[in-house]
N, C-alpha and C positions, 0 to 999 in steps of 0.2 A: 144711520146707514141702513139700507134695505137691502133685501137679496135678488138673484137672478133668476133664483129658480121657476117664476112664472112666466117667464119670456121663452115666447120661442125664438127658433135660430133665423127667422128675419130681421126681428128685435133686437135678437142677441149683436149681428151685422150692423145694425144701426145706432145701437150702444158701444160698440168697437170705434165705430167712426163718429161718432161723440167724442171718445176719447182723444180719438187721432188728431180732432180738433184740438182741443185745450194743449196734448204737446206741440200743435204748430203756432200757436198762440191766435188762431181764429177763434178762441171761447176761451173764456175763463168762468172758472168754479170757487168758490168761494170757500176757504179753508175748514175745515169742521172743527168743533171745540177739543175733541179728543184727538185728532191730526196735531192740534199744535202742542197737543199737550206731549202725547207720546210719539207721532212723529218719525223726530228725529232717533228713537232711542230705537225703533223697530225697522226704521230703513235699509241696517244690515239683512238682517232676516231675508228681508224678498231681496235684495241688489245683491244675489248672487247668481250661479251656475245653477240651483237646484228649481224645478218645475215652482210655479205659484201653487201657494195652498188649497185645497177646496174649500169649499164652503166661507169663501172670501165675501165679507160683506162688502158694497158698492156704495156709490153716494147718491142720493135721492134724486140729486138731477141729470142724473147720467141713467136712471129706469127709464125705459120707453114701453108705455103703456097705449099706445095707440098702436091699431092696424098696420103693418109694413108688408112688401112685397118682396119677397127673396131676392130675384133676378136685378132689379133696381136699387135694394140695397148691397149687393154683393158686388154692382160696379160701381156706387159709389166710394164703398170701402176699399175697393182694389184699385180704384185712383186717387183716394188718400194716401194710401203706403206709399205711391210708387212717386210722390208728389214731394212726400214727406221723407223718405230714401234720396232722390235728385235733388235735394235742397240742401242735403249734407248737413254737419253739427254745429255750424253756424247759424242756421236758421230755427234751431229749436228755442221753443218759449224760455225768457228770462222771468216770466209769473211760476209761482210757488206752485208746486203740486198741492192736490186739495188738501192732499193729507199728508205726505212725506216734507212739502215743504219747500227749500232750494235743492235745485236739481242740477247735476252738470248734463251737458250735451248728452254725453256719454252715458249717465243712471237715465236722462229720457229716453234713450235708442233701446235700453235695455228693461226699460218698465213697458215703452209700450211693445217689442217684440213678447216678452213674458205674459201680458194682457190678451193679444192677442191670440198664442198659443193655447191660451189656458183656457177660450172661451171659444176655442177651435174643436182642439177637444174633448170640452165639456158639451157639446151637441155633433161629435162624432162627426164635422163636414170639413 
């Protein structure tokens, strides 16, 4: 697992809607050895009410290390939510999260709202 800290907040938008993919089941990630291992035992931890952690490492294929454009990833990202919002909780991925594993509707609405938050503002936009 890698971290964020070298992206900037075009990156960062463009890694957000990586994400948003895999909860719509347009991409899937491939579970990590330590995901399966601990997982399920740590999915309390974040599926709650409290902010995401900082300094939260990320999975290697969700880093975007190429050039991005603010303006154009900030409406792509903003017609993913609103895509993924009008699709309701029937339409979230029945694929494992990379690292948590089985998800209901419900823990996806609430991982990627907390995801998103948390990388909102970690670049202050």
């Amino acid at each position: 697992m890698g971290t964020l800290s070298k992206m900037d907040v075009a990156q960062m938008l463009a890694h957000c809607s990586s994400f948003q993919d895999i909860a719509m089941g347009n991409a899937t990630s491939p579970r990590s050895w330590i995901g399966i291992l601990i997982g399920r035992f740590v999915k309390p931890i974040i599926y709650n009410d409290k902010p995401t952690p900082k300094n939260m490492s990320t999975l290697p294929t969700l880093i975007i290390a190429d050039k991005k454009e603010f303006e154009k990833e900030k409406e792509i990202l903003k017609q993913k939510i609103i895509i993924f919002q009008s699709n309701g909780p029937e339409k979230c991925t029945t694929h494992p999260h990379p690292f948590f594993g089985k998800l209901t509707s419900e823990e996806w609405g609430k991982c990627v709202y907390k995801h998103l938050d948390h990388h909102l503002k970690q670049f202050n936009v």
